[in-house]
C-alpha positions as CSV (number, residue, x, y, z in Angstrom):
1,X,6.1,6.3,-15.9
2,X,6.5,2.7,-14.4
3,X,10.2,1.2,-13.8
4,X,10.6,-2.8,-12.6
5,X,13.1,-4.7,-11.8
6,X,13.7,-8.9,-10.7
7,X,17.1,-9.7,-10.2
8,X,17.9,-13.5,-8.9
9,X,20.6,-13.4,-6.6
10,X,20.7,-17.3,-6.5
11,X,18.7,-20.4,-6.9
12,X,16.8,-19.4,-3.8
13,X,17.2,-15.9,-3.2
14,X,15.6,-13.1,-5.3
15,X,14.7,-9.4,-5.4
16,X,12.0,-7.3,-6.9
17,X,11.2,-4.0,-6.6
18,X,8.5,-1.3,-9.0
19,X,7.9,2.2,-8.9
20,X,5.2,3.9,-10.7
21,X,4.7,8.0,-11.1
22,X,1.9,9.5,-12.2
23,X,1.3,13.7,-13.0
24,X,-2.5,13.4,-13.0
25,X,-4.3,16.7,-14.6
26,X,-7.3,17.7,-15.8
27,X,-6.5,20.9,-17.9
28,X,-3.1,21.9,-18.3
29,X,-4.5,25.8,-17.9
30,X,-6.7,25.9,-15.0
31,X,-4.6,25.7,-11.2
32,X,-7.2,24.1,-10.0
33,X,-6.7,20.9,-11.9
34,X,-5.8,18.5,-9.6
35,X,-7.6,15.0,-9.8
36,X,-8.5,14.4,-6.0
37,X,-7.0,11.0,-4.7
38,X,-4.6,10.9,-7.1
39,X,-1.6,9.1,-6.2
40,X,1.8,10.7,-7.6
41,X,4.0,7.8,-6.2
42,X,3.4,4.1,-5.6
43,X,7.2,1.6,-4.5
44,X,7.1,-1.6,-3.6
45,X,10.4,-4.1,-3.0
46,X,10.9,-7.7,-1.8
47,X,13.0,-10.1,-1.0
48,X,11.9,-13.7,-1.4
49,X,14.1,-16.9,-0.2
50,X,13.4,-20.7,-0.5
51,X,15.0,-21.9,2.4
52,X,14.4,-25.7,1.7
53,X,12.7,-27.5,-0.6
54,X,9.0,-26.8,0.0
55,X,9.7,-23.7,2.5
56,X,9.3,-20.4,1.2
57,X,9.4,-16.7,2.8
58,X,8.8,-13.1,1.9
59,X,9.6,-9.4,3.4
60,X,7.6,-7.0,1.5
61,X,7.6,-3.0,1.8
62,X,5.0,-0.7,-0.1
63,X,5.0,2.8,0.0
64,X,2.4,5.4,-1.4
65,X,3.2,8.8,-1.7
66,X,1.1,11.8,-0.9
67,X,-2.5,11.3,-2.6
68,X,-4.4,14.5,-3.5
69,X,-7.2,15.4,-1.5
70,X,-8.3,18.5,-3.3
71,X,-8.6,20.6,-6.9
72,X,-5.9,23.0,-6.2
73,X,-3.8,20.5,-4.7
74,X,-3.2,22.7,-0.9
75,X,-4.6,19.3,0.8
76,X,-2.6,16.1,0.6
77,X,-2.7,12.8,2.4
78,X,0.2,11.9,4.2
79,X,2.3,8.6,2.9
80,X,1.6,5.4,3.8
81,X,4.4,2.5,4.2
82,X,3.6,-1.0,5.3
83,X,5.5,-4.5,5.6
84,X,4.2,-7.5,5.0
85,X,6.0,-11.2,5.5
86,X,5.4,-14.5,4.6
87,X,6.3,-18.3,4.9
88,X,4.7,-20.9,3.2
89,X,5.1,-25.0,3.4
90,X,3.6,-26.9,0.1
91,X,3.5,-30.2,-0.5
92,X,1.9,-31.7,-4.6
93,X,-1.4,-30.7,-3.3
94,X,-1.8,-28.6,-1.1
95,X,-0.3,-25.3,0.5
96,X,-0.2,-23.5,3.5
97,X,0.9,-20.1,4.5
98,X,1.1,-18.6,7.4
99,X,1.4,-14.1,6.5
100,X,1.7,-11.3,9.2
101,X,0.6,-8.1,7.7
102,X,1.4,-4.4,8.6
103,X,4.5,-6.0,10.4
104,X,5.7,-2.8,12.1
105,X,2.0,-2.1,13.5
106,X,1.9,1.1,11.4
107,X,-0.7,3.8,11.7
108,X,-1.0,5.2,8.7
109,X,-3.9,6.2,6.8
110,X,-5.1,3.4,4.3
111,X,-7.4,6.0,2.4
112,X,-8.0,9.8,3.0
113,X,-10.6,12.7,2.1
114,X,-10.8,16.4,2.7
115,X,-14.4,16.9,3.3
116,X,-17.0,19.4,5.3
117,X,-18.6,17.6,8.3
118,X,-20.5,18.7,11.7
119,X,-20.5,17.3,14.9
120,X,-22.5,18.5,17.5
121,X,-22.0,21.9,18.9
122,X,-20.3,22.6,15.3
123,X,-21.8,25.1,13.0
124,X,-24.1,24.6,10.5
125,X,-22.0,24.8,7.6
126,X,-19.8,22.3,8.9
127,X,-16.1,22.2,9.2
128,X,-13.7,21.0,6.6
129,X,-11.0,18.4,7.9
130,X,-9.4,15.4,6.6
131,X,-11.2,12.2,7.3
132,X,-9.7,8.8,7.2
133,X,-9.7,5.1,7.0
134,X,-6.9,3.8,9.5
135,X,-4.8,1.0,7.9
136,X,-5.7,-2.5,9.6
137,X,-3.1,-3.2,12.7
138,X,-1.3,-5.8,12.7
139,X,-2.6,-9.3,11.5
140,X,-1.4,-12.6,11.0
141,X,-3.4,-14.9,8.4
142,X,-3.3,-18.3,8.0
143,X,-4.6,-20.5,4.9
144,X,-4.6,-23.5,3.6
145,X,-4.9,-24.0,0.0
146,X,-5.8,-27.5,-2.6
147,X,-3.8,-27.6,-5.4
148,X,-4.8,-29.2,-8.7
């Protein structure tokens, strides 16, 4: 199920926000039938304002929920939550924006599995641990952009 909503509060000022949910299965009578990485939750929301005629800036928030990270569904990722902002300057033809991602310098897992691995002095067989992909720190981008 996927639910949107854009509301303008004014001539320069507007919100969005989406939510999707998913029930991902394989086969309704098995228990071990979830799909691994999954995701059961995904929000985002903004807030956008034009404060003068070729300014523009955005707040952004994105949340995913728990993600599967095995069959019978006993491992699962935890969340991850990030804001994003925005201010841009355009001119007829051209653009440039200046963006500062993962605002709050948030630590959170970008991307998660539940594997077996072996490090050194580990046994054979392995051991089975989550494993993960950090989410990038905090970065500001700049770009400049050519409109036609």
């Amino acid at each position: 199920m996927e639910l949107s909503a854009y509301y303008w509060l004014s001539d320069t000022l507007s919100l969005d926000a989406e939510a999707s949910f998913t029930y991902s299965r394989l086969d309704i009578s098995n228990n071990n039938n979830r799909i691994e990485g999954a995701v059961p939750v995904v929000a985002s929301a903004g807030i956008s304002w034009q404060f003068a005629q070729q300014w523009q800036s955005s707040l952004r928030l994105r949340h995913i929920g728990k993600r599967m990270l095995s069959d019978d569904g006993s491992k699962r990722s935890e969340p991850l939550t990030v804001v994003n902002g925005l201010v841009s300057y355009q001119q007829t033809h051209w653009k440039a924006e200046l963006e500062l991602l993962n605002l709050f310098d948030s630590n959170d897992h970008d991307i998660d599995y539940y594997y077996s691995s072996r490090l050194a002095g580990e046994p054979t067989e392995g051991v089975e641990d989550n494993h993960f992909h950090p989410i990038e720190p905090r970065t500001v981008r700049l770009s400049m952009s050519f409109l036609f």
